[in-house]
VOPAGU-2260 file (C-alpha; in pm, 1 decimal, decimal comma):
REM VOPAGU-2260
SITE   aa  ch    i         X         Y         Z
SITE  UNK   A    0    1587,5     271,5   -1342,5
SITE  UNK   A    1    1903,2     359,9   -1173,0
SITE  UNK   A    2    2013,4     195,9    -836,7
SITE  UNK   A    3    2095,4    -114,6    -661,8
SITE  UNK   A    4    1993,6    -423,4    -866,8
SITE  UNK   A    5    1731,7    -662,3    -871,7
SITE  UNK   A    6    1898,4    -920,8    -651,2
SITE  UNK   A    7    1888,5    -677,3    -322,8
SITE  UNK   A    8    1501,6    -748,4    -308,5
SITE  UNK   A    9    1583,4   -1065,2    -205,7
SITE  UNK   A   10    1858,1    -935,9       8,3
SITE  UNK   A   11    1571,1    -763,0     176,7
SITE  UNK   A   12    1401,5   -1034,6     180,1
SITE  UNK   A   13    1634,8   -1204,2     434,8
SITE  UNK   A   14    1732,2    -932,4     608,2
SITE  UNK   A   15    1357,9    -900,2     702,9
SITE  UNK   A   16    1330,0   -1267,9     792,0
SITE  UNK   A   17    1650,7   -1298,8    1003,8
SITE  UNK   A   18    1535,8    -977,4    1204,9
SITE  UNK   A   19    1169,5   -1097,8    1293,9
SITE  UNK   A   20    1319,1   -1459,6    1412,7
SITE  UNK   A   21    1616,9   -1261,7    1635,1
SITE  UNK   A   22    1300,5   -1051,6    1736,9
SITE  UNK   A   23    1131,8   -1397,8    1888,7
SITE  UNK   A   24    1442,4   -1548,3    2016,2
SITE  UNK   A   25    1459,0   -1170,3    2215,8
SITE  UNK   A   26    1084,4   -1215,4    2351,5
SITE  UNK   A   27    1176,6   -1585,2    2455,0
SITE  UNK   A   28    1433,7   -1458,8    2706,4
SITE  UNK   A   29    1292,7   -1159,0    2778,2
SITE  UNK   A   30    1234,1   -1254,4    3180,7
SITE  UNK   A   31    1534,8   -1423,3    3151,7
SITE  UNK   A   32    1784,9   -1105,4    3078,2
SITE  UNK   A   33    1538,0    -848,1    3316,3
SITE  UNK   A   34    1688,6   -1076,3    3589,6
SITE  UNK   A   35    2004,3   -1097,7    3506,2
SITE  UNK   A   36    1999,4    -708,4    3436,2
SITE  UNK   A   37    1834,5    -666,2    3765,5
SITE  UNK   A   38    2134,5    -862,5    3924,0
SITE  UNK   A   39    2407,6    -632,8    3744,9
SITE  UNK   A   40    2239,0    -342,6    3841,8
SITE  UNK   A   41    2248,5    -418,3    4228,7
SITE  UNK   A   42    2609,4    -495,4    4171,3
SITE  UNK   A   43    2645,0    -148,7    4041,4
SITE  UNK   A   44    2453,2      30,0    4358,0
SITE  UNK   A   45    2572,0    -218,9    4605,9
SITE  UNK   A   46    2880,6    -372,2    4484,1
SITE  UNK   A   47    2972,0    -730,1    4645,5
SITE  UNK   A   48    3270,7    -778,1    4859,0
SITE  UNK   A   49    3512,9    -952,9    4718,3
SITE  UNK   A   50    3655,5   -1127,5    5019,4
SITE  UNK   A   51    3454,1   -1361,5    5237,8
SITE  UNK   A   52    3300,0   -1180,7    5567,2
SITE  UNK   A   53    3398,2   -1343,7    5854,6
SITE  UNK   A   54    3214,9   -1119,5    6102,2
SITE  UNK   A   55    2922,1   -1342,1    6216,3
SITE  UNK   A   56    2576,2   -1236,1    6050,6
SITE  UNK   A   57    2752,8    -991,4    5818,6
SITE  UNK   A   58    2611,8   -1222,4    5500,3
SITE  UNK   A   59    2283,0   -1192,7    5648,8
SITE  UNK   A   60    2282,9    -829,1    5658,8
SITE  UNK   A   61    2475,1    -822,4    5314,9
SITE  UNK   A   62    2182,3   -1015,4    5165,2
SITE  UNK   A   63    1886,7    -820,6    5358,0
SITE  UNK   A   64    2026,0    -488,6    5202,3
SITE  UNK   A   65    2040,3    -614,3    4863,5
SITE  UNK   A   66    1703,5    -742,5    4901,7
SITE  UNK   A   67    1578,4    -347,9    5045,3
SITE  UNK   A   68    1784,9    -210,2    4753,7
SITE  UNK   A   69    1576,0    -471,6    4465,0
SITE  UNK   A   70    1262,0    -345,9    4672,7
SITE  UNK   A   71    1340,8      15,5    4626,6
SITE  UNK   A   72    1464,2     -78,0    4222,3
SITE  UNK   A   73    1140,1    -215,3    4168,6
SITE  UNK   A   74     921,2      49,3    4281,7
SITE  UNK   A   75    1067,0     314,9    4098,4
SITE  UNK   A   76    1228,4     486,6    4395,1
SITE  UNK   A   77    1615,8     505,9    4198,8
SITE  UNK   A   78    1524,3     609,0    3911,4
SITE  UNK   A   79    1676,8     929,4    3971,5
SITE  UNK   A   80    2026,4     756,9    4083,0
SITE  UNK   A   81    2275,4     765,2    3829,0
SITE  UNK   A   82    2527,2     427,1    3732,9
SITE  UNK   A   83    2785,4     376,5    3482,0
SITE  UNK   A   84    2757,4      82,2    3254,6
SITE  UNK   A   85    2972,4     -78,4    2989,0
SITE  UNK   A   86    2830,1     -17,1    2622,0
SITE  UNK   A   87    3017,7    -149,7    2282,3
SITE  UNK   A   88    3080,2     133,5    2084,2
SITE  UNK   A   89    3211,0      71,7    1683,5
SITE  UNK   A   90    3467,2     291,6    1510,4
SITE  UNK   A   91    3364,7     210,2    1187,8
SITE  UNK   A   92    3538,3     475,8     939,7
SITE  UNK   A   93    3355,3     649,9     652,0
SITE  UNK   A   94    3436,9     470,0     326,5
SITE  UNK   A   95    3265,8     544,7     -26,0
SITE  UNK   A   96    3272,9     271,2    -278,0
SITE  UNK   A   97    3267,7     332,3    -624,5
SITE  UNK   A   98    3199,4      16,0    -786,4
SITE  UNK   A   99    3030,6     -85,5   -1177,7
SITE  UNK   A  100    2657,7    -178,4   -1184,8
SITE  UNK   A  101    2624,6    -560,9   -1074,3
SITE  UNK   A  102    2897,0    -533,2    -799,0
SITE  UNK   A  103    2600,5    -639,9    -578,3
SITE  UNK   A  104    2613,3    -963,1    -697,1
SITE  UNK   A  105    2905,1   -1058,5    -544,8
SITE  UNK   A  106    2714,6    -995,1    -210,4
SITE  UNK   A  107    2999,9    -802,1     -29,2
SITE  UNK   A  108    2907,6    -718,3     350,5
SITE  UNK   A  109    3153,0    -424,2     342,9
SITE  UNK   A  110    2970,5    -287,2     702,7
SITE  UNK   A  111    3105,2    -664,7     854,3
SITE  UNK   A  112    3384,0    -676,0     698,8
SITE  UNK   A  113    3511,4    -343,3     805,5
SITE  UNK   A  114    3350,6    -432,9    1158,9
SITE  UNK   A  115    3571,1    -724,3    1161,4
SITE  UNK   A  116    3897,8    -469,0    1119,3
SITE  UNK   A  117    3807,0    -220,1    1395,8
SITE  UNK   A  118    3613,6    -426,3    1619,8
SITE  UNK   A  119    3429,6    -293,0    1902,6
SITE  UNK   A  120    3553,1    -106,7    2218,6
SITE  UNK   A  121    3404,2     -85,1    2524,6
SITE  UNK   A  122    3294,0     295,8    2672,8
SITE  UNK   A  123    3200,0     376,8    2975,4
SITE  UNK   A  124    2891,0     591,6    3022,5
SITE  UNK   A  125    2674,0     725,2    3320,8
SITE  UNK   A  126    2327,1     710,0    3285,1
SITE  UNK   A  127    1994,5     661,9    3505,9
SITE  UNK   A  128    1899,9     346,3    3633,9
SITE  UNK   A  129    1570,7     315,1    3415,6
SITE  UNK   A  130    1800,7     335,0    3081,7
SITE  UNK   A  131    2063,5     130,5    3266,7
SITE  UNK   A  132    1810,1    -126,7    3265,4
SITE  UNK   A  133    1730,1    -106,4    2932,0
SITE  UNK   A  134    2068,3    -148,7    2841,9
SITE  UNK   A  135    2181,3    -425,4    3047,5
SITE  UNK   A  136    1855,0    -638,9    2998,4
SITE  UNK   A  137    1963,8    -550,9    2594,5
SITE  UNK   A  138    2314,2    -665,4    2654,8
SITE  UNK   A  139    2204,7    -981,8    2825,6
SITE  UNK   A  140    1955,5   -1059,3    2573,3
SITE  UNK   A  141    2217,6   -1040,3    2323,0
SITE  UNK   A  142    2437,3   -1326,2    2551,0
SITE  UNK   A  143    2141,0   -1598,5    2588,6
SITE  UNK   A  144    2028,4   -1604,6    2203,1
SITE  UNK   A  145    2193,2   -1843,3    2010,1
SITE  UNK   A  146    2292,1   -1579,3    1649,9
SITE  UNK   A  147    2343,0   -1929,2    1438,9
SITE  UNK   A  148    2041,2   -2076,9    1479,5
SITE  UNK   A  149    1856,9   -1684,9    1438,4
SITE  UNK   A  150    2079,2   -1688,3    1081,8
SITE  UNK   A  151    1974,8   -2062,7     966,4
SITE  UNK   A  152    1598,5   -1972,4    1067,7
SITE  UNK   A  153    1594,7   -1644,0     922,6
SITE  UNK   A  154    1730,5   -1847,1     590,9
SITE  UNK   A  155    1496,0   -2136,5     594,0
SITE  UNK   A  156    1181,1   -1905,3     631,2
SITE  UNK   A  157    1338,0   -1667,1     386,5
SITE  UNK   A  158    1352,5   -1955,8     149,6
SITE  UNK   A  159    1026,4   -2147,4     194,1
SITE  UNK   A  160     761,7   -1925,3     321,8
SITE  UNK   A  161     928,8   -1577,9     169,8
SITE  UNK   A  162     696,5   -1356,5       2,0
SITE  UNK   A  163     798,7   -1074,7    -233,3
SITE  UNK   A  164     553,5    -776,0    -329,2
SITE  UNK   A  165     638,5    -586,5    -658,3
SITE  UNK   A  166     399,7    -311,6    -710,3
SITE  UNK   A  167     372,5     -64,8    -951,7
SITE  UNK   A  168     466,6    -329,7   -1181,1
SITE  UNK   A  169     302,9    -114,3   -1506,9
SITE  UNK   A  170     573,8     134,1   -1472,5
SITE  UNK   A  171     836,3    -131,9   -1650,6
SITE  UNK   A  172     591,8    -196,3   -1915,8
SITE  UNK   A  173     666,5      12,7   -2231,2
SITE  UNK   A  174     662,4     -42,7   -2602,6
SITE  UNK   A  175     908,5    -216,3   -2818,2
SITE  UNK   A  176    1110,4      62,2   -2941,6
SITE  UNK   A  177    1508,8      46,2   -2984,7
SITE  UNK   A  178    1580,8     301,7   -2813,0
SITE  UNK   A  179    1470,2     590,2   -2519,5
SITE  UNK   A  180    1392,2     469,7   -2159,5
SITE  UNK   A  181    1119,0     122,9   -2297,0
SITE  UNK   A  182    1466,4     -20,9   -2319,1
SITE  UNK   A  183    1551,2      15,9   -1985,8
SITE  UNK   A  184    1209,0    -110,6   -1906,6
SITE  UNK   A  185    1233,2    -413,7   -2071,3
SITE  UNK   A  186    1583,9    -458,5   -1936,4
SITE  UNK   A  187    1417,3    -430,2   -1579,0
SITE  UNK   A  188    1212,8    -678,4   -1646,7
SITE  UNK   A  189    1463,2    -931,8   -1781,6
SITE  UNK   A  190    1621,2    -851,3   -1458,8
SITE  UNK   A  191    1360,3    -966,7   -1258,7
SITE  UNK   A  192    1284,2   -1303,1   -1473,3
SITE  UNK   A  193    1573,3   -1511,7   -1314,6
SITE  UNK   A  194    1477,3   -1451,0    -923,7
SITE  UNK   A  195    1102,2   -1491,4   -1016,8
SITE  UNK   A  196    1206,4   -1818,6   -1191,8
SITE  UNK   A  197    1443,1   -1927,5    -943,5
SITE  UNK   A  198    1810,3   -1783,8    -900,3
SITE  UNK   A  199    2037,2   -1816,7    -556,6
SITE  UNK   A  200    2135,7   -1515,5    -436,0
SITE  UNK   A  201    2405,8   -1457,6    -208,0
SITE  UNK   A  202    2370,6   -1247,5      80,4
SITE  UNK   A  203    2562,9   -1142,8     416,9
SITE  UNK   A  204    2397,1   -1491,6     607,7
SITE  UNK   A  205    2464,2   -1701,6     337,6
SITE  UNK   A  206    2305,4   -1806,2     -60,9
SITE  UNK   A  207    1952,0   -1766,5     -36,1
SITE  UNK   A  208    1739,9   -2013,8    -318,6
SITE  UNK   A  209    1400,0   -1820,8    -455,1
SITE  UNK   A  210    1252,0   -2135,8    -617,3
SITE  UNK   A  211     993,7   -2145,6    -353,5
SITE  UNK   A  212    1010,1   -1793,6    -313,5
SITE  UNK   A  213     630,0   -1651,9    -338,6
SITE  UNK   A  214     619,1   -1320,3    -629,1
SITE  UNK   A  215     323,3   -1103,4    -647,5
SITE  UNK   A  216     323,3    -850,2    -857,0
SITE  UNK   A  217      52,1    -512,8    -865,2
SITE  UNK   A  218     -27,1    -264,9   -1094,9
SITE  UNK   A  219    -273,6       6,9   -1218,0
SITE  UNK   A  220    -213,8     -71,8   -1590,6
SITE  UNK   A  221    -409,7     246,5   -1656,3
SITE  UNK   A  222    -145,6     319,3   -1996,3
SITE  UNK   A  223     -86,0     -27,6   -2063,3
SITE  UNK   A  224    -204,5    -392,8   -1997,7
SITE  UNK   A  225     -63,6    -717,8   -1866,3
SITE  UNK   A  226       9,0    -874,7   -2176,9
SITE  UNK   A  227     291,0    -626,0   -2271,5
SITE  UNK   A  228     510,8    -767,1   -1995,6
SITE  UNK   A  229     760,7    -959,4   -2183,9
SITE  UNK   A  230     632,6   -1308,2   -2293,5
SITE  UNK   A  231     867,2   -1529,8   -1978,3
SITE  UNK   A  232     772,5   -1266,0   -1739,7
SITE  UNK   A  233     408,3   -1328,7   -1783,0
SITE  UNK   A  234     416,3   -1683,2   -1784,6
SITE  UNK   A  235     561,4   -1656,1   -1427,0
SITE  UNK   A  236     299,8   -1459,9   -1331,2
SITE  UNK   A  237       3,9   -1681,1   -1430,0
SITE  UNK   A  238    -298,5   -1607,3   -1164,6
SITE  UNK   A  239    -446,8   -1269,9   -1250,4
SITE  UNK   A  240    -739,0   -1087,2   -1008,5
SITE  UNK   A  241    -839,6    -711,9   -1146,6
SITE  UNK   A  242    -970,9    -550,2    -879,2
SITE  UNK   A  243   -1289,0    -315,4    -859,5
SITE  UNK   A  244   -1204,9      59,0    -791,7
SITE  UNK   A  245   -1313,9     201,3    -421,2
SITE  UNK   A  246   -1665,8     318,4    -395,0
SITE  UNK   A  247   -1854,6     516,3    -114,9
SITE  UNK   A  248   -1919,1     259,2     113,4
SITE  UNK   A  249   -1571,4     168,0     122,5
SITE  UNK   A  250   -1448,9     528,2     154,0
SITE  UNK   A  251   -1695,1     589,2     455,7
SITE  UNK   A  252   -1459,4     266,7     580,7
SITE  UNK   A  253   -1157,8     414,8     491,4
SITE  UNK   A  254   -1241,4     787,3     653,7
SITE  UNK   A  255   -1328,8     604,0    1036,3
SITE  UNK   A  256   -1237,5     269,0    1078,7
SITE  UNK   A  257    -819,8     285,5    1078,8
SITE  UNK   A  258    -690,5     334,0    1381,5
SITE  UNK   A  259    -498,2     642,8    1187,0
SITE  UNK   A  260    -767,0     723,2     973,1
SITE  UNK   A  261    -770,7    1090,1     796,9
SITE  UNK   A  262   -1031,9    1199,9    1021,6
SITE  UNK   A  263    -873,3    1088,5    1354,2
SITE  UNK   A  264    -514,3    1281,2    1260,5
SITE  UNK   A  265    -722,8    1597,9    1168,3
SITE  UNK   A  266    -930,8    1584,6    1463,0
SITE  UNK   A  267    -592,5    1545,8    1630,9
SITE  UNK   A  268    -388,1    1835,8    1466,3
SITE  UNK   A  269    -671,6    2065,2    1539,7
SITE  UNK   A  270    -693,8    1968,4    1927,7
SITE  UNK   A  271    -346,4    2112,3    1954,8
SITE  UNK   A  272    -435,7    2452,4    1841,3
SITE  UNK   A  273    -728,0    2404,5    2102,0
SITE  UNK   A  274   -1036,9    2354,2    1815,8
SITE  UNK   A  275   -1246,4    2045,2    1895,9
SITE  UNK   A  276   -1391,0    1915,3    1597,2
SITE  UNK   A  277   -1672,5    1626,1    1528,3
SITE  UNK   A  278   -1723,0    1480,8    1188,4
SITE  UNK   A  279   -2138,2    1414,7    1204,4
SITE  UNK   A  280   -2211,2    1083,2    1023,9
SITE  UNK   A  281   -2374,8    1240,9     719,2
SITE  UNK   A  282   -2048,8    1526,9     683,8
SITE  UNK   A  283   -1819,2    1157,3     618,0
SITE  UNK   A  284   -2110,2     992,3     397,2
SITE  UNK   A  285   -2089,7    1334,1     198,5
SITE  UNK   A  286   -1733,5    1352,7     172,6
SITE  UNK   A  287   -1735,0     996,0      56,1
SITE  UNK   A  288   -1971,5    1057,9    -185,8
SITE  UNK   A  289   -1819,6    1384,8    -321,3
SITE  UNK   A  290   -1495,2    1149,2    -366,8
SITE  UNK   A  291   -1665,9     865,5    -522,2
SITE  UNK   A  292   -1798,9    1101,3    -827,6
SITE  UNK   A  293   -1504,2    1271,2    -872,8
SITE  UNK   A  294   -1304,0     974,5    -922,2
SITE  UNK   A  295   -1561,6     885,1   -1157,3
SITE  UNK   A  296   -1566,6    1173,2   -1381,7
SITE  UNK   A  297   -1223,2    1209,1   -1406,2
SITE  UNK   A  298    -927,1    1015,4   -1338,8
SITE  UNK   A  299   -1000,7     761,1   -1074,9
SITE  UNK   A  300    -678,2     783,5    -811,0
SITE  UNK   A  301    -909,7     585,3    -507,3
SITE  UNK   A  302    -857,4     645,5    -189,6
SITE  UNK   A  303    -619,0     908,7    -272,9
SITE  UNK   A  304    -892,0    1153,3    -306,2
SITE  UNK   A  305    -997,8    1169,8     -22,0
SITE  UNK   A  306    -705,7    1333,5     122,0
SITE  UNK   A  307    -769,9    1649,9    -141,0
SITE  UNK   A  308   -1157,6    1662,9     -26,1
SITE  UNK   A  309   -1117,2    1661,8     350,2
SITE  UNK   A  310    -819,6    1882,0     276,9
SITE  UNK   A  311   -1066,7    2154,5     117,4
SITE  UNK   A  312   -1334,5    2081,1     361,0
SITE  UNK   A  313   -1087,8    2219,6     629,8
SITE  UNK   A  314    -893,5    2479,1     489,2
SITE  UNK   A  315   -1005,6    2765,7     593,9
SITE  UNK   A  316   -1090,6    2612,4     954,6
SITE  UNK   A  317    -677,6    2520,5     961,7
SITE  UNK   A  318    -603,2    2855,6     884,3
SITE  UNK   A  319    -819,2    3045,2    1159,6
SITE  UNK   A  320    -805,0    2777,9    1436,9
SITE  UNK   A  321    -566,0    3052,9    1626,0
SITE  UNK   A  322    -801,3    3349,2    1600,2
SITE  UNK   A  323   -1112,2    3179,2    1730,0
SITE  UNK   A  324    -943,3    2902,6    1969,6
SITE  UNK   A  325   -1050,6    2770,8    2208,1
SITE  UNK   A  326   -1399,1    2643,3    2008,6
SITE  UNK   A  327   -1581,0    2326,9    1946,1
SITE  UNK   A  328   -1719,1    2272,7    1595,7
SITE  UNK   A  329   -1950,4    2016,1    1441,9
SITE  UNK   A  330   -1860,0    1954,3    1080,9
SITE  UNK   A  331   -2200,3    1785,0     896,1
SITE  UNK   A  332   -2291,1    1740,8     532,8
SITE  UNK   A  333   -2406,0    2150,1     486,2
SITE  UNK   A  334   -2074,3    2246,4     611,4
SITE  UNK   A  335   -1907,8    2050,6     337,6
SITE  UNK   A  336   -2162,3    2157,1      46,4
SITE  UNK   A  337   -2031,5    2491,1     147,4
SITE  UNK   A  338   -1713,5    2462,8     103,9
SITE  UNK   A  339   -1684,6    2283,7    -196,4
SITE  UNK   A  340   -1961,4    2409,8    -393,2
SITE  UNK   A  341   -1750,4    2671,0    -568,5
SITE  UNK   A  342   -1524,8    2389,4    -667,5
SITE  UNK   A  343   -1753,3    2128,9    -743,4
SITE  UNK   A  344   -1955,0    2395,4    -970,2
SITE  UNK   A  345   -1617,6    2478,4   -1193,9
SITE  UNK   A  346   -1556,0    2110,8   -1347,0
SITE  UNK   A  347   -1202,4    2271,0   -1462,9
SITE  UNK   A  348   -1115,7    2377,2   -1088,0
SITE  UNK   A  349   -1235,8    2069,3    -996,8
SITE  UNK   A  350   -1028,1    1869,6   -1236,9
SITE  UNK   A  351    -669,5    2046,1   -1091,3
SITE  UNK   A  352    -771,4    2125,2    -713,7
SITE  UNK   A  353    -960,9    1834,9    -615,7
C-alpha cells in the first residue's frame, strides 16, 4: 500500500475525460486541418512567389501547376519526395522530486510548470511527404480547437457523468488487529471514504467535485466478506449484486467469440511457424468442460483457466511446430483427452499444473 495517494484516481479520472473530449474536438476538424495541411504542403514543393507576376498569364500557369502538383499529392505519386517541416520540440530537464506522502494533494503540475520555464523550440526536420502530412494536419488540428472549452468539458463530464471502478476491493479488507499490514488496510480504506463521499480534488485543469462522481467497487471476497469493510465505507456502497461463477457455456463464449479470443492468438502464433491449426467444435466444448470441473473441484479462478488448459492442450504441438512445418492440424475433443489425461488422472498434478 505504497504509492501515489487516493486522490490521483480522480486525477485520472479527468485526465481521461479531458483527453476523450480533445479527441472529438480533433475528429470535428479533421477535414478542416487535411486542407489546410494539404495547402502547407504545396507551399513546401512549390513555394509561392512572393512578388506579384506581372508577365501576362503567369498566375494562370502558377495556379494550373499547383493544381497538377495537389493531383500528383493525392494519388500517392510524392510520397517518395522528401520536405522539411517545422516541429515543437521541449527541453524539459530530468528532475527527481523527493517529496513526503500527501504532497499530491497540493496538485502540483511540475511537467507544466517546468514546460512553462523552457518552453518549446522549433526544429527543423526532413521527412516524407506522407508523415509530413501527418504532421502538419496534427499541427493544424492543434490551431482550430479551442483548449478552454476541451478543459471546462473535460471538467464538467469528469464531474457529472464520471465513473470510477475500484476492483479488487477485498484486498483492503483485513481484520482488526493493531498492528502488521490490516492497519494499512484499514487506513486505505479511510482514504478512500472522503472522495467516495464527496471531496474536491485539485488537479492540473482545475478542482474537480466527486459528489456526483459514480464509485463501483468489485471484489472476489473469497477470504473475507463485504461487511468487514469499515462501517462508513459500506454505507457508501449500498447496492450489492454477487455474481455467479463462469460455467461451460460461457467459456465456449469466451474461447470464440472475442475478436482476440485465446483460440484466435494461438491459431495465429502457430501460422507464423507455418502450422495451420482448426479447433473442431467439440475440441472447444471439451476444453470448456475440462475448465468448468476443474474450477469446481478446486479453487475456482474463472476464465483464468482456460489459459492453463489450452496451454497444455498445445504444448507439445508449440514445441515441434519447426520440425514438422509446414502442416495443417485439426485439434477435436480426442486430441485433448490425450493430452490431458495424464493430468486430469493425478488430482495433485492437476491441482499445481492446471
Amino acid at each position: 500500500y505504497v504509492g501515489r495517494d487516493v486522490e490521483s484516481i480522480v486525477r485520472d479520472l479527468v485526465e481521461t475525460s479531458v483527453a476523450m473530449v480533445k479527441a472529438e474536438e480533433l475528429a470535428k476538424v479533421r477535414k478542416r486541418s487535411e486542407e489546410l495541411a494539404e495547402e502547407r504542403l504545396l507551399d513546401l514543393l512549390l513555394p509561392r512567389r512572393p512578388d506579384p507576376v506581372s508577365v501576362e498569364g503567369a498566375a494562370e500557369r502558377a495556379a494550373q501547376s499547383r493544381d497538377k502538383l495537389r493531383e500528383k499529392l493525392r494519388a500517392g505519386e510524392l510520397d517518395s519526395r522528401e520536405v522539411e517541416v517545422q516541429v515543437e520540440e521541449r527541453q524539459t530537464p530530468f528532475m527527481q522530486v523527493f517529496s513526503p506522502g500527501g504532497m499530491e494533494e497540493v496538485g502540483m503540475d511540475m511537467p507544466g510548470a517546468l514546460g512553462n520555464m523552457f518552453p518549446a523550440r522549433q526544429v527543423t526536420r526532413r521527412v516524407n511527404t506522407g508523415e509530413a502530412r501527418r504532421v502538419l494536419a496534427q499541427q493544424e488540428a492543434e490551431k482550430l480547437i479551442d483548449r478552454e472549452r476541451v478543459t471546462r468539458e473535460g471538467l464538467r463530464r469528469a464531474q457529472e457523468s464520471g465513473m470510477i471502478f475500484i476492483d479488487e476491493m477485498d484486498k483492503i479488507v483485513g481484520a482488526d488487529k493493531g498492528s502488521g499490514p490490516d492497519v494499512s488496510r484499514g487506513g486505505v480504506q479511510r482514504d478512500l471514504l472522503p472522495i467516495v463521499e464527496g471531496a474536491t480534488v485539485n488537479t492540473r485543469y482545475g478542482v474537480v467535485k466527486t459528489d456526483y462522481v459514480l464509485f463501483i467497487a468489485a471484489g472476489a471476497f473469497s477470504l473475507s466478506k463485504p461487511s468487514d469493510l469499515i462501517p462508513e465505507l459500506q454505507g457508501r456502497f449500498p447496492l450489492r449484486a454477487e455474481l455467479k461463477s463462469l460455467g461451460r457455456e460461457d467459456f465456449i463464449r469466451i474461447l470464440t467469440e472475442p475478436k482476440s479470443a485465446l483460440l484466435k492468438q494461438y491459431t495465429a502464433l502457430l501460422e507464423t511457424e507455418g502450422i495451420k491449426i482448426e479447433f473442431r467444435q467439440d475440441a472447444v466444448e471439451e476444453m470448456a468442460t475440462i475448465a468448468a470441473d476443474i474450477n469446481s473441484s478446486t479453487q475456482d479462478i474463472g476464465a483464468r483457466r482456460l489459459h492453463t488448459v489450452v496451454e497444455n492442450v498445445l504444448e507439445e504441438l508449440s514445441f515441434t511446430a519447426p520440425a514438422i512445418a509446414p502442416a495443417s492440424i485439426s485439434i477435436d475433443a480426442k486430441y485433448v483427452r490425450d493430452r490431458l489425461k495424464t493430468l486430469l488422472a493425478d488430482e495433485d498434478v492437476r491441482k499445481y499444473i492446471l
